[in-house]
Structures are given as C-alpha cells and as structure tokens.
Jmol script that loads the backbone (N, CA, C; Angstrom):
load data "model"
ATOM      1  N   UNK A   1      -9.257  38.582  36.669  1.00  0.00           N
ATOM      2  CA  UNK A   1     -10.592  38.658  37.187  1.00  0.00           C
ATOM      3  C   UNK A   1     -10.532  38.920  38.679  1.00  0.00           C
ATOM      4  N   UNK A   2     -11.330  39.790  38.759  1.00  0.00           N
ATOM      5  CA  UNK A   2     -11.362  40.105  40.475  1.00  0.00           C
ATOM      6  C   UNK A   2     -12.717  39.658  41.035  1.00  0.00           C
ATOM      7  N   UNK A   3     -12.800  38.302  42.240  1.00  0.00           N
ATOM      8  CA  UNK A   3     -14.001  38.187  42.877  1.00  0.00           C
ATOM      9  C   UNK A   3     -13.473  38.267  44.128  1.00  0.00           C
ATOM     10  N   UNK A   4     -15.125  38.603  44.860  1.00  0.00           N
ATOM     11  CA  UNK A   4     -15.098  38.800  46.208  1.00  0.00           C
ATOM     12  C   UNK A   4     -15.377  37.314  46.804  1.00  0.00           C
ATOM     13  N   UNK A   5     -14.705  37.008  47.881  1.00  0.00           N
ATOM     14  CA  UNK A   5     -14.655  35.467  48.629  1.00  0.00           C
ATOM     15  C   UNK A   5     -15.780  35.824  49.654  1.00  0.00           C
ATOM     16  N   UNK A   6     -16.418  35.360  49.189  1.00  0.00           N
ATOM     17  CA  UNK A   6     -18.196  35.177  50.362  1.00  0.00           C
ATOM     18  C   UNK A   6     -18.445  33.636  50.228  1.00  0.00           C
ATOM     19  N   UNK A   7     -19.396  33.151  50.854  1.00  0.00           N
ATOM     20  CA  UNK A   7     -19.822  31.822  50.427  1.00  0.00           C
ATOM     21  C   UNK A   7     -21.323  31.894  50.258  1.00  0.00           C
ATOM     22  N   UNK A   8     -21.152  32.140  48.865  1.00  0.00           N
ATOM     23  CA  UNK A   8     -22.125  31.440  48.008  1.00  0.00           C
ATOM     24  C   UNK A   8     -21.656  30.849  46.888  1.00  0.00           C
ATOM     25  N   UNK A   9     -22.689  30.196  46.659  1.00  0.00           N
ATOM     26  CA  UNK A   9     -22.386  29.007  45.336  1.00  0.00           C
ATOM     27  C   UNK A   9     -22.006  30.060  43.694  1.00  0.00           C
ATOM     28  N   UNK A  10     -20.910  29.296  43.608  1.00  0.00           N
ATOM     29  CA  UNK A  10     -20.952  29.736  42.229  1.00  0.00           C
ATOM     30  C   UNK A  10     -21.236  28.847  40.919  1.00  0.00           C
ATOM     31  N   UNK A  11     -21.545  29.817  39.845  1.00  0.00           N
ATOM     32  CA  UNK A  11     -22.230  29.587  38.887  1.00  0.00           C
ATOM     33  C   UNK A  11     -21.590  29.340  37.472  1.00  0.00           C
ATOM     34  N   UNK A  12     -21.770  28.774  36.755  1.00  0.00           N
ATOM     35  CA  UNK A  12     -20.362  28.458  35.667  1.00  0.00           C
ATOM     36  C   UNK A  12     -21.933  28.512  34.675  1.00  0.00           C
ATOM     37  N   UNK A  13     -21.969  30.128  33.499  1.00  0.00           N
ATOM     38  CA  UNK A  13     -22.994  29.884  32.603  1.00  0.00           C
ATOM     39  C   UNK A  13     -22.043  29.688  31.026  1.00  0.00           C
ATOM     40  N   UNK A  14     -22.450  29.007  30.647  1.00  0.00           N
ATOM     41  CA  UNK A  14     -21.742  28.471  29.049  1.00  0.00           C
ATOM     42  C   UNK A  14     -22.751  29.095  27.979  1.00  0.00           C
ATOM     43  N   UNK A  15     -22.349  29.568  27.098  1.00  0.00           N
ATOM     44  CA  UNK A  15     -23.024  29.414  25.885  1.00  0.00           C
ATOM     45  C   UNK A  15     -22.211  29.138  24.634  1.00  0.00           C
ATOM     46  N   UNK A  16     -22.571  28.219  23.730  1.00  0.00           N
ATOM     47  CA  UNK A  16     -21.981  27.512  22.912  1.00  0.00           C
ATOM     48  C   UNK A  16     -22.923  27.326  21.555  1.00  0.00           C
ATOM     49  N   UNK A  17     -22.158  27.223  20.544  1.00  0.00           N
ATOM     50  CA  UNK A  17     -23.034  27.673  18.965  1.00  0.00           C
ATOM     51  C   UNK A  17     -22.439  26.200  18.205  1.00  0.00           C
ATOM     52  N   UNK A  18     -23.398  25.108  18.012  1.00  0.00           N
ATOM     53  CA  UNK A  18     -22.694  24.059  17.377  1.00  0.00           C
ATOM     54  C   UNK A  18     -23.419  24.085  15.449  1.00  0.00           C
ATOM     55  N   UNK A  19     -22.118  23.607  14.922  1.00  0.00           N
ATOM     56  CA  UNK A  19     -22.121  23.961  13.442  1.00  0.00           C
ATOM     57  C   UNK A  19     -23.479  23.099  12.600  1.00  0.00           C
ATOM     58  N   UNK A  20     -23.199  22.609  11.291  1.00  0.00           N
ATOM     59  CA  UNK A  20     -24.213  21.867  10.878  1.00  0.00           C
ATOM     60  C   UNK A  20     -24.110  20.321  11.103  1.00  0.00           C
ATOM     61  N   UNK A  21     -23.119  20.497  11.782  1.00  0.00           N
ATOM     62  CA  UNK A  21     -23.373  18.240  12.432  1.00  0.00           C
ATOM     63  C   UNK A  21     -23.289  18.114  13.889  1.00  0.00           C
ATOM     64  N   UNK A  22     -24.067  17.580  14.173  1.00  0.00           N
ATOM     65  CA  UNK A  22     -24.151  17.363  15.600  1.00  0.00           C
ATOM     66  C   UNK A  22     -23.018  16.781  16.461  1.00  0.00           C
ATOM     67  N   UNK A  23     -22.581  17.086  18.077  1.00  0.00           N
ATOM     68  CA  UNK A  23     -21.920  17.218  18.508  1.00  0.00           C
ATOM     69  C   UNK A  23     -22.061  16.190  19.702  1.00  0.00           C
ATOM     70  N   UNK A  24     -21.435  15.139  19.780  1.00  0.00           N
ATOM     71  CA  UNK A  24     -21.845  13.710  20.532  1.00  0.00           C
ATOM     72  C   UNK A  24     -20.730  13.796  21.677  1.00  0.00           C
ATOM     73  N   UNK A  25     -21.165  13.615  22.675  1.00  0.00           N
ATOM     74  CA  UNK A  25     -20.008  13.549  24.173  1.00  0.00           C
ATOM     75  C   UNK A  25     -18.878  14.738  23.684  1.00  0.00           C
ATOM     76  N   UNK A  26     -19.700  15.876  24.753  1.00  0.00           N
ATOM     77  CA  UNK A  26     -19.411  16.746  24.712  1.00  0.00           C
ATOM     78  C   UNK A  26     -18.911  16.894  26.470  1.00  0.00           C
ATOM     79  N   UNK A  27     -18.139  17.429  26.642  1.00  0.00           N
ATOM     80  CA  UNK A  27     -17.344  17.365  27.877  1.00  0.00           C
ATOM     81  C   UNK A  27     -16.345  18.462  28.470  1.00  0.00           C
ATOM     82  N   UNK A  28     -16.576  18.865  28.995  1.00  0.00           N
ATOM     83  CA  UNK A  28     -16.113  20.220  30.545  1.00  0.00           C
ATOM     84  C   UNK A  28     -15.605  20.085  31.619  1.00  0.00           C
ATOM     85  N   UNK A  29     -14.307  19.675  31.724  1.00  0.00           N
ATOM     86  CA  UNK A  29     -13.473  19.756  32.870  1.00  0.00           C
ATOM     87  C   UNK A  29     -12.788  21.255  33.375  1.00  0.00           C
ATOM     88  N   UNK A  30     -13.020  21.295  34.291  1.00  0.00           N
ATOM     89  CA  UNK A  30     -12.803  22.773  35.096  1.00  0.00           C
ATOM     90  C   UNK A  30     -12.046  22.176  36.296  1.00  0.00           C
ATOM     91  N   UNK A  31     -10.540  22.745  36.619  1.00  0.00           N
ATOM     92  CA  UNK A  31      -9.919  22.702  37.781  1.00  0.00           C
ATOM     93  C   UNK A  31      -9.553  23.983  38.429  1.00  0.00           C
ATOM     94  N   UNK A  32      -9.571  24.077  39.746  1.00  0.00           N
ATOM     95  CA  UNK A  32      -9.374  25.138  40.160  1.00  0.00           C
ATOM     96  C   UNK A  32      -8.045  24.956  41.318  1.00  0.00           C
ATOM     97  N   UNK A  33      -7.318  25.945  41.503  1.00  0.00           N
ATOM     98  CA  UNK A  33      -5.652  25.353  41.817  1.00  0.00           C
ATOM     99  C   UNK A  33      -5.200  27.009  42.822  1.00  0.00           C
ATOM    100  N   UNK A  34      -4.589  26.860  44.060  1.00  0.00           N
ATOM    101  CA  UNK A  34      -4.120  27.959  44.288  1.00  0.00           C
ATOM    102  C   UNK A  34      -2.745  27.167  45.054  1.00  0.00           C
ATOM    103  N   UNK A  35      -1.625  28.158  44.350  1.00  0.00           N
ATOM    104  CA  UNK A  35      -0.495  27.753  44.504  1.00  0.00           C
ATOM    105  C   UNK A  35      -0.265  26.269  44.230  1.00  0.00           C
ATOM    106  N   UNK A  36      -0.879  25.870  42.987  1.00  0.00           N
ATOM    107  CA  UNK A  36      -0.456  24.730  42.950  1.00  0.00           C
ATOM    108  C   UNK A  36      -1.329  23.467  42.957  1.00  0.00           C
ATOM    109  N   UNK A  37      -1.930  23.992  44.308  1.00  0.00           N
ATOM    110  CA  UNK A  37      -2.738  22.925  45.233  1.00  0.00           C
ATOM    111  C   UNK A  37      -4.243  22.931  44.267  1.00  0.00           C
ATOM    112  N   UNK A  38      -4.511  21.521  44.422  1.00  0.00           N
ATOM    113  CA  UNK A  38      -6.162  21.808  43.427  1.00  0.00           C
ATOM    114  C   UNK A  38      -6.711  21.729  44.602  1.00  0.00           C
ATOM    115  N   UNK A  39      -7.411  23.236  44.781  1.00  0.00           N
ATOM    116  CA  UNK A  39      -9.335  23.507  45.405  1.00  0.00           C
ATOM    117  C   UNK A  39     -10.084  22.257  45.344  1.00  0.00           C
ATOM    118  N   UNK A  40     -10.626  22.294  43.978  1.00  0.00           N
ATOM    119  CA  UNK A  40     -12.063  21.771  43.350  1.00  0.00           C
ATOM    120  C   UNK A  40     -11.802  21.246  42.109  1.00  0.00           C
ATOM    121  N   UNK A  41     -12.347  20.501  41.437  1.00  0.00           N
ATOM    122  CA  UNK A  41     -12.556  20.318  40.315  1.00  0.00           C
ATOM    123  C   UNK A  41     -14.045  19.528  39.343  1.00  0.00           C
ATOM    124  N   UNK A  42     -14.345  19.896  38.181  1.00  0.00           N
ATOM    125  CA  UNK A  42     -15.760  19.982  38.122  1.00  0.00           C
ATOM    126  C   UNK A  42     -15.499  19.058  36.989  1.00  0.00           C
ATOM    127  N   UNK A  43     -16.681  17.929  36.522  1.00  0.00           N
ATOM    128  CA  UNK A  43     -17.106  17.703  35.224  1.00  0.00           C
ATOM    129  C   UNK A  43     -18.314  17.757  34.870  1.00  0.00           C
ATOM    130  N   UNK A  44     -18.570  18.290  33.689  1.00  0.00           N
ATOM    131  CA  UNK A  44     -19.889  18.620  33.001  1.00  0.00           C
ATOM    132  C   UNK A  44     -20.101  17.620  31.900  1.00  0.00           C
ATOM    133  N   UNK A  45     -21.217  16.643  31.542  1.00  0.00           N
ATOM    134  CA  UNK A  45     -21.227  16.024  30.070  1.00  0.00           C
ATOM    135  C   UNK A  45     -22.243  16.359  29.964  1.00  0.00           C
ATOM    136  N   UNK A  46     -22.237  16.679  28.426  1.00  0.00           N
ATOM    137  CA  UNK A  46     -23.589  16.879  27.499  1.00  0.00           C
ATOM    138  C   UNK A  46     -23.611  15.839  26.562  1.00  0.00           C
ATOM    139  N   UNK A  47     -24.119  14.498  26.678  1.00  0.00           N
ATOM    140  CA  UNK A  47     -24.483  13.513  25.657  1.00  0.00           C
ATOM    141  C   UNK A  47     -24.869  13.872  24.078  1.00  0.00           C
ATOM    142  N   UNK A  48     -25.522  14.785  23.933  1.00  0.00           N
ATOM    143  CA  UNK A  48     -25.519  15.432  22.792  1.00  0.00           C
ATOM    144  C   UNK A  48     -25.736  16.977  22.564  1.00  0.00           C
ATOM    145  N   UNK A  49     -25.373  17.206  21.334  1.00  0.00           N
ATOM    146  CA  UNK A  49     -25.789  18.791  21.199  1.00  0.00           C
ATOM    147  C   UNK A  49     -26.046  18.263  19.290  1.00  0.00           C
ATOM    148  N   UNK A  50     -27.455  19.226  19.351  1.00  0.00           N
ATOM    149  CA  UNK A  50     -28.194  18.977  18.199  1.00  0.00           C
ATOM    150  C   UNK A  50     -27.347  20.246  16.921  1.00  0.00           C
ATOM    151  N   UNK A  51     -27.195  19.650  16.082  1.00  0.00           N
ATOM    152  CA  UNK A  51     -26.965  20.848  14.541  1.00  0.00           C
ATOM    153  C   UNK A  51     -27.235  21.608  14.567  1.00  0.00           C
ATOM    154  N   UNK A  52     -26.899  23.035  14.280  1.00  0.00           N
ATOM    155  CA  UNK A  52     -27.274  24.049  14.239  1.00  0.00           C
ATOM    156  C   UNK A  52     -28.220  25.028  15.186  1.00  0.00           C
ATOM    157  N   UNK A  53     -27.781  24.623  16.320  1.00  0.00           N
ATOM    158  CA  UNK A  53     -28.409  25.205  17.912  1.00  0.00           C
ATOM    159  C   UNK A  53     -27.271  26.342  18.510  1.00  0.00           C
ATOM    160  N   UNK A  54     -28.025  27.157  18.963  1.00  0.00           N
ATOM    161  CA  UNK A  54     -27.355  27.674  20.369  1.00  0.00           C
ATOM    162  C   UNK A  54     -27.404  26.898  21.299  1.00  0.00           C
ATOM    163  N   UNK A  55     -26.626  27.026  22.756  1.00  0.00           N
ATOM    164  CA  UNK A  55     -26.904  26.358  23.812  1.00  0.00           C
ATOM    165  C   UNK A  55     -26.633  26.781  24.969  1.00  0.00           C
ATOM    166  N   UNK A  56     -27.222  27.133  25.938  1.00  0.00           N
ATOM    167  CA  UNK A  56     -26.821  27.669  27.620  1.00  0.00           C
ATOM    168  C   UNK A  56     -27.181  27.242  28.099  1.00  0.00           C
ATOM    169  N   UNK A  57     -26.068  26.763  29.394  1.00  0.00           N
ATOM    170  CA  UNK A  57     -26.249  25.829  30.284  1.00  0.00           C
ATOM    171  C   UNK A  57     -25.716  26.405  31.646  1.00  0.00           C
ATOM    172  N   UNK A  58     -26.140  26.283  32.329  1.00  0.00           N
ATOM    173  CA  UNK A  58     -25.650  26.670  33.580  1.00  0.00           C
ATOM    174  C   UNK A  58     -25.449  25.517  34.869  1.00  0.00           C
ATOM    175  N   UNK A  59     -24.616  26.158  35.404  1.00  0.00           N
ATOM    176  CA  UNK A  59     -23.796  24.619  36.642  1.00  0.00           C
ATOM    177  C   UNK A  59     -23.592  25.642  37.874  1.00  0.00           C
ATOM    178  N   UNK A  60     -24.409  25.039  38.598  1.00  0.00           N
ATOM    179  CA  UNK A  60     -24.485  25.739  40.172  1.00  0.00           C
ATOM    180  C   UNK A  60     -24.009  24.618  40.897  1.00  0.00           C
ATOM    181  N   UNK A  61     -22.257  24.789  41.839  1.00  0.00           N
ATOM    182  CA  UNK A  61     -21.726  23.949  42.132  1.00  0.00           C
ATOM    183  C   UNK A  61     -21.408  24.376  43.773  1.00  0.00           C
ATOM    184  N   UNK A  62     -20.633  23.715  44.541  1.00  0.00           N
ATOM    185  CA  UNK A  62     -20.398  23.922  45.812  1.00  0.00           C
ATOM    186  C   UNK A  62     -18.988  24.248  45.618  1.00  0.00           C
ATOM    187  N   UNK A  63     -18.388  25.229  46.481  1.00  0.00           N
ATOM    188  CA  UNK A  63     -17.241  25.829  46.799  1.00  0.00           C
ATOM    189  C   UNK A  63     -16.519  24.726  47.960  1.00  0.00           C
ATOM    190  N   UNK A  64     -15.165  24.857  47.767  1.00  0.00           N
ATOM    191  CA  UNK A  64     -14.371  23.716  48.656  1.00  0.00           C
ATOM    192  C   UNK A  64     -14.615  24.752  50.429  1.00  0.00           C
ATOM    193  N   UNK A  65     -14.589  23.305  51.343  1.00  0.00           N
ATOM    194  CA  UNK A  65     -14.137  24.801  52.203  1.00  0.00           C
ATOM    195  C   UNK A  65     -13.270  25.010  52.957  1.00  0.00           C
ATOM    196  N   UNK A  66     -12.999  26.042  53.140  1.00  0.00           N
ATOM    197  CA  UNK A  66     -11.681  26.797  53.623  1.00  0.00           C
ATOM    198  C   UNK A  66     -11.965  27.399  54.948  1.00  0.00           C
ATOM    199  N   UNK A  67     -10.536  27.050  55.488  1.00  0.00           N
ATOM    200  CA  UNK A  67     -10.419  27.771  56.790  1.00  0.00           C
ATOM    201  C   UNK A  67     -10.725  29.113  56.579  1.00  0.00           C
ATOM    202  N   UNK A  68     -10.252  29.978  57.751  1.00  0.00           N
ATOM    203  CA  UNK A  68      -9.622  31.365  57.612  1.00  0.00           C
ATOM    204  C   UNK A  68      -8.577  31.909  57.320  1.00  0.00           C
ATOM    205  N   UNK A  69      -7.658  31.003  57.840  1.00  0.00           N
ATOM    206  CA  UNK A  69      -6.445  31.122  57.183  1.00  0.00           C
ATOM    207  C   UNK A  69      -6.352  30.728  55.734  1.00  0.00           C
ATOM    208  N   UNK A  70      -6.766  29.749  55.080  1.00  0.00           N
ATOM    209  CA  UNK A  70      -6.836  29.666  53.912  1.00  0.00           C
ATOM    210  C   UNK A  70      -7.442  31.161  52.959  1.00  0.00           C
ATOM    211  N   UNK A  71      -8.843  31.311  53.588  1.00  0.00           N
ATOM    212  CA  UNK A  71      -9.051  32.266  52.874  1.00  0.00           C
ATOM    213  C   UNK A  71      -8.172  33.456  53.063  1.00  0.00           C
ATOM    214  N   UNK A  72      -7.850  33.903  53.966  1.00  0.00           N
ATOM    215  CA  UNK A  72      -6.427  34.839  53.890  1.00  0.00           C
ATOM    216  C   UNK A  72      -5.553  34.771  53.539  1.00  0.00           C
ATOM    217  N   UNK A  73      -4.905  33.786  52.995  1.00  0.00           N
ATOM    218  CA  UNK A  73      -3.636  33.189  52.085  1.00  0.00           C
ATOM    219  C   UNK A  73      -4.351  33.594  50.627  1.00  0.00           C
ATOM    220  N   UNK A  74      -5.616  33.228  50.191  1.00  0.00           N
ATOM    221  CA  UNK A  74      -6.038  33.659  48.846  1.00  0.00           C
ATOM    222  C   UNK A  74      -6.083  35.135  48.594  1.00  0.00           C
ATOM    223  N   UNK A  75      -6.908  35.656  49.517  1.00  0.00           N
ATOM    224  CA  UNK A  75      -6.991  37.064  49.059  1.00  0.00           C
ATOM    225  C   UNK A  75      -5.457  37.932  49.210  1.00  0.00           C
ATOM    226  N   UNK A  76      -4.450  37.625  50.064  1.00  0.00           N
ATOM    227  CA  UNK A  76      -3.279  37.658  50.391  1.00  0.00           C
ATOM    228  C   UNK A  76      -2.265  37.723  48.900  1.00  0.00           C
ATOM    229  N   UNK A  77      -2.684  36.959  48.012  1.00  0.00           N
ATOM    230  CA  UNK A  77      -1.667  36.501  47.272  1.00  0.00           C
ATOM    231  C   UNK A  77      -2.644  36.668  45.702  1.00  0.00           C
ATOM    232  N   UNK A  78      -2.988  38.103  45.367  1.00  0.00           N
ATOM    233  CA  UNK A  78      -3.901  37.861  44.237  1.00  0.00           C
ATOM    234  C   UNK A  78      -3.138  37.169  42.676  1.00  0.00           C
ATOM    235  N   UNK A  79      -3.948  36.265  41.771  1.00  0.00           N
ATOM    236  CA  UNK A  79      -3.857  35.581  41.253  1.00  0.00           C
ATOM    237  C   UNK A  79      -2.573  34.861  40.874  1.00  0.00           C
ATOM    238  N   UNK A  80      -2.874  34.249  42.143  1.00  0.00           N
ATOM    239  CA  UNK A  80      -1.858  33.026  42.432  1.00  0.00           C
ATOM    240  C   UNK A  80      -3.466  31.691  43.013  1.00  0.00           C
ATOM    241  N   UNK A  81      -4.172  32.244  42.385  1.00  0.00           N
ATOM    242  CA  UNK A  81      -5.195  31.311  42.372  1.00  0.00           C
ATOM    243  C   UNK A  81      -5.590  31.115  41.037  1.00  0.00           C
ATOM    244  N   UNK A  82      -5.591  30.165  40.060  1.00  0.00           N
ATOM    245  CA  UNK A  82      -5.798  30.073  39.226  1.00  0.00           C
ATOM    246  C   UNK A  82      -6.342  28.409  38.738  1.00  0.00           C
ATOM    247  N   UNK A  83      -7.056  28.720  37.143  1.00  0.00           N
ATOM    248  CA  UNK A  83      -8.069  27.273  37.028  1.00  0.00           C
ATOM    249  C   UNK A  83      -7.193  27.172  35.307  1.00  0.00           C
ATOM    250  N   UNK A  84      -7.897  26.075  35.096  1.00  0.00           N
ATOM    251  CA  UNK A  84      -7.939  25.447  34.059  1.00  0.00           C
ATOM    252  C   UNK A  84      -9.320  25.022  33.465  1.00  0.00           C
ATOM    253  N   UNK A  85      -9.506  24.832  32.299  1.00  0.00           N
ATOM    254  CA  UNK A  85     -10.936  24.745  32.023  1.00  0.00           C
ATOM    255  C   UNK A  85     -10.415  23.975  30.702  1.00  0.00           C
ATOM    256  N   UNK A  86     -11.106  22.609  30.004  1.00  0.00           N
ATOM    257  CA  UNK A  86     -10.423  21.497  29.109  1.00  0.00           C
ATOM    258  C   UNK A  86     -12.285  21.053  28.258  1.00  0.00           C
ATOM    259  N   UNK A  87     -12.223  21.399  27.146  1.00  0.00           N
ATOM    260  CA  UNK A  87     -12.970  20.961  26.519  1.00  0.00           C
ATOM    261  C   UNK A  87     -12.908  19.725  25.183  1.00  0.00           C
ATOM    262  N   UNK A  88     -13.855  18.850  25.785  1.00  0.00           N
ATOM    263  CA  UNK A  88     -13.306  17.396  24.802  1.00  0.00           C
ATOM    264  C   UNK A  88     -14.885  16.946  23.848  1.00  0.00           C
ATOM    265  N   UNK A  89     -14.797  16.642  23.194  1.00  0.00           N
ATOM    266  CA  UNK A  89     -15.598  15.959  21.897  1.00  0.00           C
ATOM    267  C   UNK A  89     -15.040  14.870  21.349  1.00  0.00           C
ATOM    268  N   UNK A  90     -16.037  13.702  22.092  1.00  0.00           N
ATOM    269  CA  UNK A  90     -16.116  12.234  21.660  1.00  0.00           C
ATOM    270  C   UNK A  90     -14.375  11.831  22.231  1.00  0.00           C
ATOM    271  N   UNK A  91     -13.834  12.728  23.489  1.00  0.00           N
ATOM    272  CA  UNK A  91     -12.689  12.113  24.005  1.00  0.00           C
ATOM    273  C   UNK A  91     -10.972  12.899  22.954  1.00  0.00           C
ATOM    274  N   UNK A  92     -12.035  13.448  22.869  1.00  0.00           N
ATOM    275  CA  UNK A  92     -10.651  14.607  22.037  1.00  0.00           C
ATOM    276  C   UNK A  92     -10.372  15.942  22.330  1.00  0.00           C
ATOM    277  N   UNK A  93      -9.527  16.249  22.955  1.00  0.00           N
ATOM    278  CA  UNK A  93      -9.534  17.985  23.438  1.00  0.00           C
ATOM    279  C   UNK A  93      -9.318  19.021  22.493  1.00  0.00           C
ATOM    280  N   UNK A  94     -10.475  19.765  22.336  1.00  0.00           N
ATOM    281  CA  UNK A  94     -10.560  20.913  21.054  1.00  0.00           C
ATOM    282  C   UNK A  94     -10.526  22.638  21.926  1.00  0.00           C
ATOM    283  N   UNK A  95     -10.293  22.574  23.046  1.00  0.00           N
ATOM    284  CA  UNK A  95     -10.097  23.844  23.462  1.00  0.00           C
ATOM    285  C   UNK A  95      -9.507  23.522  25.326  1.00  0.00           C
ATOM    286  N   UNK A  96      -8.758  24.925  25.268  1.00  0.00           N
ATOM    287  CA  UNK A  96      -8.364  24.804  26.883  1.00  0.00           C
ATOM    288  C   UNK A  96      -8.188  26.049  27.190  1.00  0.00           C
ATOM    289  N   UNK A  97      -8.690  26.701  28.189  1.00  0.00           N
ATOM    290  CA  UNK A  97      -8.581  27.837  28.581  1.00  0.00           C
ATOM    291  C   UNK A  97      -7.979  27.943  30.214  1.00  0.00           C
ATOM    292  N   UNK A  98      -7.096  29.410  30.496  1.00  0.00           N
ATOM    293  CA  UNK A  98      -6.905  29.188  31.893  1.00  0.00           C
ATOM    294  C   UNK A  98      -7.030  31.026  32.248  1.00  0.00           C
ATOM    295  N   UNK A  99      -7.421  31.022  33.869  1.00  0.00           N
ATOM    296  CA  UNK A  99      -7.530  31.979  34.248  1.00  0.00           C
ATOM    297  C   UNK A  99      -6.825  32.005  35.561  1.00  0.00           C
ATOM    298  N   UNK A 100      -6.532  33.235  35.569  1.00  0.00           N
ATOM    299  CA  UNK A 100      -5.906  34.027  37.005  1.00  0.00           C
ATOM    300  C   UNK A 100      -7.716  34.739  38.002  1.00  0.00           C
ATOM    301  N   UNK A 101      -6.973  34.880  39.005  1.00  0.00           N
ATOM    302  CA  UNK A 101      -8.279  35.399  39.967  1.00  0.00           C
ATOM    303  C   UNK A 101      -7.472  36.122  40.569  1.00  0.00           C
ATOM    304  N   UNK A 102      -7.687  37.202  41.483  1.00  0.00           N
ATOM    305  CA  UNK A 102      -7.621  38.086  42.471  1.00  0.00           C
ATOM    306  C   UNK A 102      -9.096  37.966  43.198  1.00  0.00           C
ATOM    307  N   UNK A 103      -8.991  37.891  44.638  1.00  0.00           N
ATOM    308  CA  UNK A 103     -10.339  38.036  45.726  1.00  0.00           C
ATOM    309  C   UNK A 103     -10.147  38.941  46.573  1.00  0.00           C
ATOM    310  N   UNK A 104     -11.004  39.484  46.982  1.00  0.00           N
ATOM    311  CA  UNK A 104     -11.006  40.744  48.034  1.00  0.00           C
ATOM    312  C   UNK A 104     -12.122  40.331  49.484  1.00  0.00           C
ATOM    313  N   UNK A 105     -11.879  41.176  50.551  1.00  0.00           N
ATOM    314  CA  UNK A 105     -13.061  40.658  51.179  1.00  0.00           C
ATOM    315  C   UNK A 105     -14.018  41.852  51.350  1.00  0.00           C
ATOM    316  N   UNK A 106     -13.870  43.100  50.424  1.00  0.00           N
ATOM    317  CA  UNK A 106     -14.541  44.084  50.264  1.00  0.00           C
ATOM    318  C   UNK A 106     -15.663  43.926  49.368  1.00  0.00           C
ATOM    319  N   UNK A 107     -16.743  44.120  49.920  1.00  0.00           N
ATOM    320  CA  UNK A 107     -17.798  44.423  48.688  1.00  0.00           C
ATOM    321  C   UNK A 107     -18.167  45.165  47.741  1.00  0.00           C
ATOM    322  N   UNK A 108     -18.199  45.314  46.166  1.00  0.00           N
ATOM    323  CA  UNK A 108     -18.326  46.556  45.662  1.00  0.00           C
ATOM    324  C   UNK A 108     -19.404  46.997  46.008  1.00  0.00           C
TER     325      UNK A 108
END
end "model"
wireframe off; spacefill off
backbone 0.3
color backbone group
C-alpha cells in the first residue's frame, strides 16, 4: 500500500457480515510498527453484533507524532513500516491480518 504522510487523521472503515447467531465481544486490535518500533496502537469493541446483519463502522483516530526526521526515516525506507490487525470473539482470535506501507511526500 502506498500512502502519502500529511497530517490528517486517519480513518479505519470495517465492514463485516455476521452469520445466523449473534456475535458477543467482538474486538479489533490494530498495531502499527516501523522498524520494529510500535507507532500507535488502536482498540475497537463492539459489545454486540446482531444475526444476520451487515455492519460498517468507522474509527477516526489520531496519528502518533513525529519529528522530521522521523518522518524521513519512513518515507526513506518504504515498507519497513508495517501493522498488525488481531480480531477476537468473546476473547478468542479468529483472524489476523498484516500489512506493509510505503509513504511518499508527493501528492497524487
């Protein structure tokens, strides 16, 4: 994934399709890591999700902040910034996803 490093808030939109039984402590951990080092890290709970629903949710969060030099070490070194993202139900992890980033300070 390629983003541009500006500061504005970013946006984490989910959409999620739960089956015919409802879905109790539902839970979204998101870490974000460059070289290693953790940025940020986020938790989301959804107390419930009803049977047979769609669902979108959106999370408008604050960015860590960074020097200049920091941000030039990121865009410097594309995806060597990378997250983790951990999804749990009722305290059980049923999915984990991870991503690479590349940042530019060019605008498309």
């Amino acid at each position: 994934m390629n983003y541009v490093l500006i500061n504005k808030l970013p946006v984490t939109r989910m959409e999620f399709v739960v089956g015919d039984k409802p879905v109790k402590n539902f839970k979204m951990i998101e870490r974000h890591y460059f070289r290693n080092r953790l940025l940020k890290d986020f938790e989301f709970d959804f107390p419930f999700c009803m049977p047979s629903s769609t669902n979108t949710c959106e999370h408008i969060y604050d960015l860590p902040v960074l020097s200049m030099e920091e941000k030039v070490e990121l865009v410097s070194h594309p995806f060597e910034t990378k997250s983790d993202s951990f999804y749990f139900v009722e305290g059980k992890l049923i999915m984990h996803n991870k991503a690479d980033y590349a940042y530019t300070t060019e605008l498309f």
